[in-house]
N, CA and C atoms as an extended XYZ file, in Angstrom:
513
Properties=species:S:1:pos:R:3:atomname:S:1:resname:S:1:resid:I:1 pbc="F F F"
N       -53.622       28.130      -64.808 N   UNK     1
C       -54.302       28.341      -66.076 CA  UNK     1
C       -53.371       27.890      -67.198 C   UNK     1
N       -54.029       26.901      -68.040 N   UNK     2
C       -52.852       26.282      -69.334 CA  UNK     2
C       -53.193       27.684      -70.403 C   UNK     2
N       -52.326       28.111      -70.603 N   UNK     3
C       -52.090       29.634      -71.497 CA  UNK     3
C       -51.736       29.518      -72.546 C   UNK     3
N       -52.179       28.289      -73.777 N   UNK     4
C       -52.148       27.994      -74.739 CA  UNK     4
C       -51.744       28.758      -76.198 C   UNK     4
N       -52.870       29.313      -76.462 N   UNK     5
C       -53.220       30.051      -77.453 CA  UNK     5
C       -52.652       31.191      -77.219 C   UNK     5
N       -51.164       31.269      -78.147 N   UNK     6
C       -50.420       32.637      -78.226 CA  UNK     6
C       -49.221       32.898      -76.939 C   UNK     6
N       -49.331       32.098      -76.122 N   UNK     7
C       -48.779       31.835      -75.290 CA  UNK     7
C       -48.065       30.136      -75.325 C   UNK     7
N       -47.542       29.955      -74.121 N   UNK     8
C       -47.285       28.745      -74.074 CA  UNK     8
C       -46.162       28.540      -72.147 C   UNK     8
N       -47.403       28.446      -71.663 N   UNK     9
C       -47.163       28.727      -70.046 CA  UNK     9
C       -48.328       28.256      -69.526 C   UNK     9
N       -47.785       27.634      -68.216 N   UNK    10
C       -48.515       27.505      -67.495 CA  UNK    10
C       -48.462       28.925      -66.551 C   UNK    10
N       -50.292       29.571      -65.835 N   UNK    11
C       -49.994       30.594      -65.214 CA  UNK    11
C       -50.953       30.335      -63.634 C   UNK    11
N       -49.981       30.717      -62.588 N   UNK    12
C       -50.533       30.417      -61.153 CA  UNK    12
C       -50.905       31.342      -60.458 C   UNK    12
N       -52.271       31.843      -59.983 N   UNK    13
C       -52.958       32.539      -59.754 CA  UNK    13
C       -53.400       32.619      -57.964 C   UNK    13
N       -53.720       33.585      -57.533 N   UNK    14
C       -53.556       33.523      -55.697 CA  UNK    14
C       -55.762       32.542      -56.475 C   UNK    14
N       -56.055       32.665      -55.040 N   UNK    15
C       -57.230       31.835      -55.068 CA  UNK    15
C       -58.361       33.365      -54.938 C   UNK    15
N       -57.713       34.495      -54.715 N   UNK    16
C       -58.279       36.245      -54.721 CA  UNK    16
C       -57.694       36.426      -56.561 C   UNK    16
N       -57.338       35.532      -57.340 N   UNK    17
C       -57.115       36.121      -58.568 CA  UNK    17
C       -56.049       36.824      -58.519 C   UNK    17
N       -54.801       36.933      -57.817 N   UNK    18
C       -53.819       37.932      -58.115 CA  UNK    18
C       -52.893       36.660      -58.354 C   UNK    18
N       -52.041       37.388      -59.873 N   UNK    19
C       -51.002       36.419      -60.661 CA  UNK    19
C       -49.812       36.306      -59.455 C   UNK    19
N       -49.322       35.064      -59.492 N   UNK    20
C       -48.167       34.304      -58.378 CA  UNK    20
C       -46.780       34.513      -59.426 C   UNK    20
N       -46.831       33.653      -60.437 N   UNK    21
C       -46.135       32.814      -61.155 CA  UNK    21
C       -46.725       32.312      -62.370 C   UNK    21
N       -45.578       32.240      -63.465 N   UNK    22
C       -45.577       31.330      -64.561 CA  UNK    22
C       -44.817       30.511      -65.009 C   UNK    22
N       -44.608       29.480      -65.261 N   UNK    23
C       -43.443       28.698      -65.715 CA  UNK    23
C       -44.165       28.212      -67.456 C   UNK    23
N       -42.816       27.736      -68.155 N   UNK    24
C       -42.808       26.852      -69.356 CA  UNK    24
C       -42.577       28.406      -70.390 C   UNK    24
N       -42.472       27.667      -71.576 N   UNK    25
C       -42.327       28.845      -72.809 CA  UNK    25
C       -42.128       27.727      -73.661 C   UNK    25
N       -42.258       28.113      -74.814 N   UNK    26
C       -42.104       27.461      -76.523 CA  UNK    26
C       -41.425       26.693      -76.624 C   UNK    26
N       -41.780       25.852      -77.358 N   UNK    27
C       -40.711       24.317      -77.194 CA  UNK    27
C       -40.506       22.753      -77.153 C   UNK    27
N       -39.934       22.198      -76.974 N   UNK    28
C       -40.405       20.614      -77.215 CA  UNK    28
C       -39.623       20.135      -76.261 C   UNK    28
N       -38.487       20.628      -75.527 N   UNK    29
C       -38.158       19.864      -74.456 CA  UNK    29
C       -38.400       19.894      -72.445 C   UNK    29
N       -38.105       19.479      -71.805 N   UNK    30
C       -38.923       19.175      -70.783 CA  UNK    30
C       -39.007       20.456      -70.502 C   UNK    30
N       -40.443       20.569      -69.592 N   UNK    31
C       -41.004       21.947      -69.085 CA  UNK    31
C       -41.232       22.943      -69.995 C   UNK    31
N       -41.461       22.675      -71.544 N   UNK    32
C       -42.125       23.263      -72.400 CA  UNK    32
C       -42.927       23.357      -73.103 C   UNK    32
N       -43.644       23.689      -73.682 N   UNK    33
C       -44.689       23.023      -74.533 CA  UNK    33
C       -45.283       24.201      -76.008 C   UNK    33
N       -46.180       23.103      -76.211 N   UNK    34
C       -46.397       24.081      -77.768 CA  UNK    34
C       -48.260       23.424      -77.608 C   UNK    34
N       -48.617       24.319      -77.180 N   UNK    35
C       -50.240       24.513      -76.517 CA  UNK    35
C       -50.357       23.559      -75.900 C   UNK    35
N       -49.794       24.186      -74.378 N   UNK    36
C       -50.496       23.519      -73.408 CA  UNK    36
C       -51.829       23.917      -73.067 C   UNK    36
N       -52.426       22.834      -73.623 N   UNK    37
C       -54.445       22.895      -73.922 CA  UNK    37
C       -54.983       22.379      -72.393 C   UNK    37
N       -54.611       21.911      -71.413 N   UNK    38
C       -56.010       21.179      -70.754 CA  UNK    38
C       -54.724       20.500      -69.517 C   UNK    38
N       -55.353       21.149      -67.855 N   UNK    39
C       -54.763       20.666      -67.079 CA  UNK    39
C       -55.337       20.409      -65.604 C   UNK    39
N       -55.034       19.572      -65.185 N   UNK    40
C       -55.833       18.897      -63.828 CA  UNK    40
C       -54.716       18.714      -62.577 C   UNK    40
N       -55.189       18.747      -61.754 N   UNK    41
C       -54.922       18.247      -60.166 CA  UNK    41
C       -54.945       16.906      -59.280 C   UNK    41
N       -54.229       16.030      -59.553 N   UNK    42
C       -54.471       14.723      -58.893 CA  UNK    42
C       -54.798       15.200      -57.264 C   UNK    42
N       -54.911       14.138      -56.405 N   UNK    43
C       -55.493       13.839      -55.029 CA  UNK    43
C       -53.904       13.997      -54.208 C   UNK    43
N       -53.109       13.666      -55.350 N   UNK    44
C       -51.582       14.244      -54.577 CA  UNK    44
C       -51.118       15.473      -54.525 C   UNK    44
N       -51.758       16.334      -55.105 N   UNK    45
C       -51.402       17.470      -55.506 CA  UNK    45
C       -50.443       17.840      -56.480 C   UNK    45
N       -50.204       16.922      -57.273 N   UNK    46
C       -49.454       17.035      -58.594 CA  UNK    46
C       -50.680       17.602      -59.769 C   UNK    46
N       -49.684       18.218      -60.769 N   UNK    47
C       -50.514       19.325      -61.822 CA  UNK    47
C       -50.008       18.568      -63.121 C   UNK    47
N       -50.914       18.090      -63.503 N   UNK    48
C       -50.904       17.688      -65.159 CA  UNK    48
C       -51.176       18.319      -66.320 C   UNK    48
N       -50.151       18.157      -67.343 N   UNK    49
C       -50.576       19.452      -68.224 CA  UNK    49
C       -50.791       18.708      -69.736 C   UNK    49
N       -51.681       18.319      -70.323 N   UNK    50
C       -51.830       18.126      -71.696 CA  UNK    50
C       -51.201       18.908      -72.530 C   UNK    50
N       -50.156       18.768      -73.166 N   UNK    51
C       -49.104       19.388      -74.128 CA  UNK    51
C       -49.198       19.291      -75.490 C   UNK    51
N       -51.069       19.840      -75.972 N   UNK    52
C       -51.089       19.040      -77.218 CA  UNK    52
C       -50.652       19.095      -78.413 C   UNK    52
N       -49.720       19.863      -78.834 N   UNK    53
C       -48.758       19.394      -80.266 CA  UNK    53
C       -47.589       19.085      -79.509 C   UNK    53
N       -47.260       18.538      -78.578 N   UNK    54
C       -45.782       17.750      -78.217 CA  UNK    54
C       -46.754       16.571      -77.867 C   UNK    54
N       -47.313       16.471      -77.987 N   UNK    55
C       -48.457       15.058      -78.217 CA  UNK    55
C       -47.872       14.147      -76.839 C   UNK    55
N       -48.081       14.661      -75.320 N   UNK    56
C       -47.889       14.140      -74.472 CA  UNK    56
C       -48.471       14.783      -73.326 C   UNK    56
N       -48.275       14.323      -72.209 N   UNK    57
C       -48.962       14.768      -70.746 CA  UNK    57
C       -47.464       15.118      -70.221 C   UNK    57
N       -47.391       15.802      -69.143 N   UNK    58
C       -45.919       16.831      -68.323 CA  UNK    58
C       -46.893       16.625      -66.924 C   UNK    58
N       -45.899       15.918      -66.219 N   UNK    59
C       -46.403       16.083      -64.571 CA  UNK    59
C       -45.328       17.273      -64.011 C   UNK    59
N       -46.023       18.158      -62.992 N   UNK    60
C       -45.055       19.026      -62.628 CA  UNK    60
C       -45.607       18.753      -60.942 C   UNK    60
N       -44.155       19.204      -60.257 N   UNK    61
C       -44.864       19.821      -59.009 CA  UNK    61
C       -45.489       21.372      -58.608 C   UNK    61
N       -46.202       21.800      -58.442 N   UNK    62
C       -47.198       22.834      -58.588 CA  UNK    62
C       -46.225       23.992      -58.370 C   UNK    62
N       -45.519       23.721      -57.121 N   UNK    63
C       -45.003       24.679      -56.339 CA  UNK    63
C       -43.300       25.181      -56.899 C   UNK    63
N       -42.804       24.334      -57.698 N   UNK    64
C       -41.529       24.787      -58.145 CA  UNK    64
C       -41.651       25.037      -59.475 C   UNK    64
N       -42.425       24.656      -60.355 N   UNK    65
C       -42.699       24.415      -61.943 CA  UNK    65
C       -41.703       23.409      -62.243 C   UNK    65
N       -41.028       22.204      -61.554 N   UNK    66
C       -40.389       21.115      -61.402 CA  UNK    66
C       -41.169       20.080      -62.294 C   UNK    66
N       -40.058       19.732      -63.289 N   UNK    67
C       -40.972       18.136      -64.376 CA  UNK    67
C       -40.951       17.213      -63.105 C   UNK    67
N       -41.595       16.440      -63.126 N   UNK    68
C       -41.819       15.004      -62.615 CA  UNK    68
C       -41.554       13.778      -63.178 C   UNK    68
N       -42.376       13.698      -64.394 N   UNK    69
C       -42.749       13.080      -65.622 CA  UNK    69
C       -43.199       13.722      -66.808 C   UNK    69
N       -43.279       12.897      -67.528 N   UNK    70
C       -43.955       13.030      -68.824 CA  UNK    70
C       -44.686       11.981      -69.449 C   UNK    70
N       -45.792       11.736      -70.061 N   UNK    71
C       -46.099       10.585      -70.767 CA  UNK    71
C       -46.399       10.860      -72.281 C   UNK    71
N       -46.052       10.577      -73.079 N   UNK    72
C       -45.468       10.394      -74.401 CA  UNK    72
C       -46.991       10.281      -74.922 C   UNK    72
N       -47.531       10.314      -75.627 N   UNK    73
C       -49.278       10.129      -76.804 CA  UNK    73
C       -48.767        8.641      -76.733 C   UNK    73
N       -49.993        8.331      -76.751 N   UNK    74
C       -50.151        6.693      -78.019 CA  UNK    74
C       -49.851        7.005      -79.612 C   UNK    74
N       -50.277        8.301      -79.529 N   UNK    75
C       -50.097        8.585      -80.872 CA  UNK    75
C       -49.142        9.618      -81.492 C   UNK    75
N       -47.807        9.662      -80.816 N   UNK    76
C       -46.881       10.728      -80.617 CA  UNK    76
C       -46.494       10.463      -82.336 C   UNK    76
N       -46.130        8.891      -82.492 N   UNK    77
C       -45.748        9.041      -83.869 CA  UNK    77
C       -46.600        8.551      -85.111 C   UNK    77
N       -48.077        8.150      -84.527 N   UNK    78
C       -48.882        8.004      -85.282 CA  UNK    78
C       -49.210        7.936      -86.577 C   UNK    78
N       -49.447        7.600      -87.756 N   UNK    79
C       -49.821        8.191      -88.821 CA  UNK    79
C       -50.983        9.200      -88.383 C   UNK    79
N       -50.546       10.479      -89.277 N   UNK    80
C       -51.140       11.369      -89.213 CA  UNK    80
C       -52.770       11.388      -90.364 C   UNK    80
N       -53.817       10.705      -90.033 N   UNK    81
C       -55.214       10.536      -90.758 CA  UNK    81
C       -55.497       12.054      -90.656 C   UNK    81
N       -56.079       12.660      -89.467 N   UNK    82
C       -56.481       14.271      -89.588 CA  UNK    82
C       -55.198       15.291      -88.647 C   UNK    82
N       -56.001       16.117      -88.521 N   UNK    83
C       -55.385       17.632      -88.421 CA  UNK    83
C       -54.861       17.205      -87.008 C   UNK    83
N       -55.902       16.500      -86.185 N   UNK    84
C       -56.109       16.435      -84.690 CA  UNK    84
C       -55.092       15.295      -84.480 C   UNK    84
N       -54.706       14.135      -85.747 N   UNK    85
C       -54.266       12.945      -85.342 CA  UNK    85
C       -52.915       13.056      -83.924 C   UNK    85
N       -51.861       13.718      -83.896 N   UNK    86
C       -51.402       13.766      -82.711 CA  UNK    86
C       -51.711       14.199      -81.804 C   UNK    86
N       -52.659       14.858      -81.506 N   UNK    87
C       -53.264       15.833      -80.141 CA  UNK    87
C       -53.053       15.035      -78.453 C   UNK    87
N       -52.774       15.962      -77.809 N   UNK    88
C       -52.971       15.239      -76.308 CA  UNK    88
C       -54.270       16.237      -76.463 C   UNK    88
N       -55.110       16.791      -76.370 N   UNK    89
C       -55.729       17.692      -76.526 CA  UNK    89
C       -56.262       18.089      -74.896 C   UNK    89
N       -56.675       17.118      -73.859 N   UNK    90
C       -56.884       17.243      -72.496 CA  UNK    90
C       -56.962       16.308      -71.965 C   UNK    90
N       -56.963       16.451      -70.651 N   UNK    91
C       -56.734       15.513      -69.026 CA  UNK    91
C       -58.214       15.924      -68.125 C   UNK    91
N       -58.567       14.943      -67.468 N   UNK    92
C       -59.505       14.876      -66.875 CA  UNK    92
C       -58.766       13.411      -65.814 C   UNK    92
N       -59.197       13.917      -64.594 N   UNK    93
C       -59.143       13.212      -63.496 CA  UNK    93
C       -59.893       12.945      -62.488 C   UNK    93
N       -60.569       12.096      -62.003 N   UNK    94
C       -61.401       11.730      -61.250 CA  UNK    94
C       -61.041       10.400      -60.219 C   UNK    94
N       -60.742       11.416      -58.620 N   UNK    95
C       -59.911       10.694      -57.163 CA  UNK    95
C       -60.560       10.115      -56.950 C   UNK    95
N       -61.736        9.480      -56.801 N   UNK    96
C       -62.825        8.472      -56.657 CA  UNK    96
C       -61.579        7.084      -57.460 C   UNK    96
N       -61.773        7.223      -58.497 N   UNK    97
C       -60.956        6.377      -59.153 CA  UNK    97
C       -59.548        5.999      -59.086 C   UNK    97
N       -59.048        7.410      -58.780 N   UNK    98
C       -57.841        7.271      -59.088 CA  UNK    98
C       -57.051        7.388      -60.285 C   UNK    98
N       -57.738        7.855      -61.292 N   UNK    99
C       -57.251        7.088      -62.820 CA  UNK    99
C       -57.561        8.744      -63.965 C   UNK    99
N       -57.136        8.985      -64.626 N   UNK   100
C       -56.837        9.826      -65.594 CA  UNK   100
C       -57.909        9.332      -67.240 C   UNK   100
N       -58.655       10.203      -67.781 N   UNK   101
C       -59.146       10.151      -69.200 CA  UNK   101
C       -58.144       11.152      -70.224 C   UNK   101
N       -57.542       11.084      -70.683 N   UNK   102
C       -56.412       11.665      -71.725 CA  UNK   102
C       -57.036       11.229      -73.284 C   UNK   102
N       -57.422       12.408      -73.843 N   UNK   103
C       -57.842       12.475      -75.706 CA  UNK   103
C       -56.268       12.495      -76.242 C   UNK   103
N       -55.886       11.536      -76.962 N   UNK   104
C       -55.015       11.466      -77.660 CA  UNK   104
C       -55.519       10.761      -79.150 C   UNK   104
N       -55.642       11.942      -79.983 N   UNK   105
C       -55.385       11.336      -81.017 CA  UNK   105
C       -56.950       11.604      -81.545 C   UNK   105
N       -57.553        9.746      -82.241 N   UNK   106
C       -59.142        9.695      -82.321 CA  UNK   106
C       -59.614        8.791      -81.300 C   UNK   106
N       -59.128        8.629      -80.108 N   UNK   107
C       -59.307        7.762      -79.102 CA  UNK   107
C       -59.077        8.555      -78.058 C   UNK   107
N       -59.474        7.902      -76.776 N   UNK   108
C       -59.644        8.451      -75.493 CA  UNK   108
C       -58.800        7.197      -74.229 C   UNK   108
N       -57.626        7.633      -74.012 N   UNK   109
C       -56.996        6.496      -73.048 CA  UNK   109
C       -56.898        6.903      -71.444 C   UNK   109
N       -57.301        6.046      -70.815 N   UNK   110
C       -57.707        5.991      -69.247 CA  UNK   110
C       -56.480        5.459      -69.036 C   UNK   110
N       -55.706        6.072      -67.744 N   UNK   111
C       -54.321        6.155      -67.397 CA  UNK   111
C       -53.922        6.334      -66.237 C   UNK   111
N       -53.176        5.501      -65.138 N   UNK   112
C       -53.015        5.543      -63.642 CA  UNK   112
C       -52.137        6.382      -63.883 C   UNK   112
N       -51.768        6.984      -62.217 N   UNK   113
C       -51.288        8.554      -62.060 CA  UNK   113
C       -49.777        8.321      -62.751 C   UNK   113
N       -49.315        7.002      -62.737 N   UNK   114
C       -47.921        6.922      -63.122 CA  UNK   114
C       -47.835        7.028      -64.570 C   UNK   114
N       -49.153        7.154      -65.174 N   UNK   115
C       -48.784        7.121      -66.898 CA  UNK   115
C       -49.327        5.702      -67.475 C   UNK   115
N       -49.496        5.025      -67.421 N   UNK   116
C       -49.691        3.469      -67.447 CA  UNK   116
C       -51.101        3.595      -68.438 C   UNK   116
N       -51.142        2.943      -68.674 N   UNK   117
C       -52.344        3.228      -70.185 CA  UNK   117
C       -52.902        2.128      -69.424 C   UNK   117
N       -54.223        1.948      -69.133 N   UNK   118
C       -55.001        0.630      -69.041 CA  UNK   118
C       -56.297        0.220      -69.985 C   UNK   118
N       -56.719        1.436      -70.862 N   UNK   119
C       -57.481        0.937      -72.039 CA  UNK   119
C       -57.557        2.266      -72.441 C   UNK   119
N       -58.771        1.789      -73.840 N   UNK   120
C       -58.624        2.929      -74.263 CA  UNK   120
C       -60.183        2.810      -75.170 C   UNK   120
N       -60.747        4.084      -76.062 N   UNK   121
C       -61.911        3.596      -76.683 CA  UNK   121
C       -61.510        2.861      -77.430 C   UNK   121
N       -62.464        2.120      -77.957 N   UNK   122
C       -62.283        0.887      -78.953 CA  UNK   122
C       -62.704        1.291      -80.589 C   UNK   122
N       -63.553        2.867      -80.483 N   UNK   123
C       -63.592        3.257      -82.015 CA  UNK   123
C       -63.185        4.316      -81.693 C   UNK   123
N       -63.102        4.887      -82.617 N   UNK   124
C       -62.419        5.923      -83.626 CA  UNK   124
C       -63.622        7.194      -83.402 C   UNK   124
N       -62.908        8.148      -82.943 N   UNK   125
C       -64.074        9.381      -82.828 CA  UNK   125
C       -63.293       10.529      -83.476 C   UNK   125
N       -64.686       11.120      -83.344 N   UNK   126
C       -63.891       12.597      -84.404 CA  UNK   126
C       -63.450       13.697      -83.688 C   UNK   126
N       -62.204       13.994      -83.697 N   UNK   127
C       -61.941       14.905      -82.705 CA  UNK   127
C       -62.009       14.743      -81.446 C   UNK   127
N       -61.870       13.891      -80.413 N   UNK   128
C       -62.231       13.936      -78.613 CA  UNK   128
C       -61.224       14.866      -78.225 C   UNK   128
N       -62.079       16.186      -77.994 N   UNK   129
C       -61.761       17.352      -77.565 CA  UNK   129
C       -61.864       17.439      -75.890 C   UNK   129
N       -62.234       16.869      -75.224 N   UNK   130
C       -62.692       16.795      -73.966 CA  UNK   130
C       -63.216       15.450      -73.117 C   UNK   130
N       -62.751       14.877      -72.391 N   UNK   131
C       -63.816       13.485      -71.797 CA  UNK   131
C       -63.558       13.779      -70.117 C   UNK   131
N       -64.674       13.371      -69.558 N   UNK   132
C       -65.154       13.296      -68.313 CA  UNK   132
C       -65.451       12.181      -67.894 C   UNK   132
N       -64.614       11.290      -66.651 N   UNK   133
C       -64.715        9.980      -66.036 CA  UNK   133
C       -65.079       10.032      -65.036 C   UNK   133
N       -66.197        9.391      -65.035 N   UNK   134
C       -66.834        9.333      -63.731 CA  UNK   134
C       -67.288        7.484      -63.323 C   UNK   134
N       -67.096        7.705      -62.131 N   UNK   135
C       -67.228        6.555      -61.317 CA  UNK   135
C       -69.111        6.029      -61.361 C   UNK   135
N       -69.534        4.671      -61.460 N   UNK   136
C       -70.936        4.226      -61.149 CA  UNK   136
C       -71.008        4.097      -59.400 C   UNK   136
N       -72.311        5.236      -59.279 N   UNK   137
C       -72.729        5.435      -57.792 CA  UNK   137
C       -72.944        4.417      -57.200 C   UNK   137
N       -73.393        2.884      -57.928 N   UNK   138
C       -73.315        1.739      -57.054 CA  UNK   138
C       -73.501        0.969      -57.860 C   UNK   138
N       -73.852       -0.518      -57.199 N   UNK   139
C       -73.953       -1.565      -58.398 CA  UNK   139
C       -75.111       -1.627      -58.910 C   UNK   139
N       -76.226       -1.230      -58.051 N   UNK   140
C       -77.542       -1.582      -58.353 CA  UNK   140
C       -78.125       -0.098      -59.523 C   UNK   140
N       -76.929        0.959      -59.567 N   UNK   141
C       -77.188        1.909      -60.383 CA  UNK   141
C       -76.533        2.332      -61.977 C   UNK   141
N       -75.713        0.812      -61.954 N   UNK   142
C       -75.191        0.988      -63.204 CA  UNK   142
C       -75.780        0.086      -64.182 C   UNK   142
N       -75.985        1.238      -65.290 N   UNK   143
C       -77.084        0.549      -66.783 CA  UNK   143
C       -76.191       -0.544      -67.212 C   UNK   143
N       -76.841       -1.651      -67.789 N   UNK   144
C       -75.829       -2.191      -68.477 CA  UNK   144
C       -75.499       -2.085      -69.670 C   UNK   144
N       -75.957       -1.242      -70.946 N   UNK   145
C       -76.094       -0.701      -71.670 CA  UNK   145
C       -76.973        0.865      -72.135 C   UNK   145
N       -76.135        1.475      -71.388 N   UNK   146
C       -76.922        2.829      -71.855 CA  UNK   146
C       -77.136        3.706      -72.916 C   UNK   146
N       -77.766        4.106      -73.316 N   UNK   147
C       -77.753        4.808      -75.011 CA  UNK   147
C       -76.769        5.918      -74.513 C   UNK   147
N       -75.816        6.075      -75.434 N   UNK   148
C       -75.232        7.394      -75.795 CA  UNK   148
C       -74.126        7.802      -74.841 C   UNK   148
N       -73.563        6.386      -73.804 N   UNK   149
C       -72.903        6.497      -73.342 CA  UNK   149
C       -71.360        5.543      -73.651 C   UNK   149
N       -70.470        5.500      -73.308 N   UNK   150
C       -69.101        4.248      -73.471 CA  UNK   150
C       -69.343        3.854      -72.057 C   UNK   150
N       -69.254        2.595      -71.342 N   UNK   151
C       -69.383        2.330      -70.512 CA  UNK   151
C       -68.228        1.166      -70.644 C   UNK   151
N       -67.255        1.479      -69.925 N   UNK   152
C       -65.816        0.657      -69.636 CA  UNK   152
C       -65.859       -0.017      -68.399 C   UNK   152
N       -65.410       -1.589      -68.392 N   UNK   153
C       -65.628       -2.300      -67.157 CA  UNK   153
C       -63.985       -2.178      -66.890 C   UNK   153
N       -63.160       -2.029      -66.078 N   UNK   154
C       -61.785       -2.131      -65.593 CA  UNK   154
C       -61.237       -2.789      -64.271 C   UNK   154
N       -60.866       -4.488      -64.116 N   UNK   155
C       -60.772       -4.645      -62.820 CA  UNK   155
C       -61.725       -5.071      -61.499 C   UNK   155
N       -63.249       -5.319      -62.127 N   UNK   156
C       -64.459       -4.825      -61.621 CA  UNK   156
C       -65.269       -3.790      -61.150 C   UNK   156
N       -64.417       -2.833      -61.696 N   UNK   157
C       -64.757       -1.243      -61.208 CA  UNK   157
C       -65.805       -0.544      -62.378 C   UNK   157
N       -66.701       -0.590      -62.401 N   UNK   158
C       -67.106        0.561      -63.461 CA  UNK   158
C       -67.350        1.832      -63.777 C   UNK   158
N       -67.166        2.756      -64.867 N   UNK   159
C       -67.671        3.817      -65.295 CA  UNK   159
C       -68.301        4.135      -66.564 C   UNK   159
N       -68.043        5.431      -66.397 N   UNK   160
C       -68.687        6.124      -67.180 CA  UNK   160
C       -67.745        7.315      -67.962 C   UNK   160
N       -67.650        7.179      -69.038 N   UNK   161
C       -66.330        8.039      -69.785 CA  UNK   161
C       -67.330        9.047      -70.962 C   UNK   161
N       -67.678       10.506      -70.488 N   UNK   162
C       -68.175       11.040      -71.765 CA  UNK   162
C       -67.239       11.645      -72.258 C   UNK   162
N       -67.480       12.011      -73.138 N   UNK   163
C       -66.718       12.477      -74.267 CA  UNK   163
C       -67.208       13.553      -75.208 C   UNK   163
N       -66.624       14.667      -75.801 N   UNK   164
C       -67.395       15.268      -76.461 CA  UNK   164
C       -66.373       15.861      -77.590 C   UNK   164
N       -66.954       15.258      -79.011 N   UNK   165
C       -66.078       15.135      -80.075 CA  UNK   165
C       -66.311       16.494      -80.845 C   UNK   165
N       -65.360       17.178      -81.716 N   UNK   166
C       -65.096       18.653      -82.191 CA  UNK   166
C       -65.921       18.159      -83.659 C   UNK   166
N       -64.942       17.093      -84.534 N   UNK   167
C       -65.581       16.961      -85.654 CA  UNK   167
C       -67.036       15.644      -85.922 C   UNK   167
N       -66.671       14.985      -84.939 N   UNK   168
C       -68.011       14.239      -84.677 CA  UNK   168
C       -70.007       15.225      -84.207 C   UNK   168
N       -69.275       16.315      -83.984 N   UNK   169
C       -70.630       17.340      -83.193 CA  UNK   169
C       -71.325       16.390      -82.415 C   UNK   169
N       -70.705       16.061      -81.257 N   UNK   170
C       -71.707       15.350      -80.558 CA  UNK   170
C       -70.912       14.614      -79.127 C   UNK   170
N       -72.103       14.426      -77.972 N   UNK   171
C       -71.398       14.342      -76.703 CA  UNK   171
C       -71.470       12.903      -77.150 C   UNK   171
């Protein structure tokens, strides 16, 4: 559980709900953070933690609270336009793919497990508080323009990236 608000820990829980462990506390250097907002599980079993006012992602190994990595914002030093402008704000991962959706900033960047940025949205949204990547079920099932969706081609692979913006009000 990323223990954000008032806290600043990650907290590990039995799968019956009884507390294991916590690691991290207040801070800006490795294995700390200052609201850790939003965290996922790769297919390796590595734990990613969106660190969003240290405006970066923290790979840990689950089992020691051990850094791995870190990946830095696109927008770590950004000009600051709004409130949100540095945010990692959350991680979303989807093993089908392989590949990571990370809100940094007013953009949304899709990212292999090593950190590697391979695109990103192309406008400017308000707030991306959350995005969900999902893979097209086949070829013969992907729109080629769908209303109300971003639809990113990568490699010949396609998806589907929603998104759902705080000051934009809208998925």
């Amino acid at each position: 559980v990323a223990d954000g608000y008032g806290n600043a820990r990650v907290c590990v829980f039995s799968y019956a709900g009884a507390f294991l462990r916590e690691f991290g506390a207040a801070g800006t250097g490795e294995g700390l953070f200052r609201v850790p907002h939003s965290l996922v599980f790769d297919k390796r079993g590595l734990l990613y933690v969106a660190d969003r006012e240290n405006s970066r992602v923290q790979v840990f190994d689950p089992s020691s609270g051990q850094v791995k990595a870190q990946w830095l914002s696109r927008v770590a030093s950004a000009y600051q336009r709004y409130p949100y402008s540095r945010h990692a704000s959350s991680i979303s991962y989807d093993a089908s793919l392989d590949l990571f959706a990370v809100c940094e900033g007013d953009a949304v960047v899709l990212r292999t497990p090593s950190g590697c940025s391979l695109t990103q949205t192309d406008n400017l949204l308000g707030w991306p508080h959350d995005a969900v990547l999902l893979p097209a079920a086949s070829a013969a099932a992907r729109p080629s323009t769908p209303p109300n969706r971003t639809t990113l081609a990568q490699g010949g692979a396609q998806f589907a990236l929603f998104v759902a913006e705080l000051d934009g009000k809208r998925v």
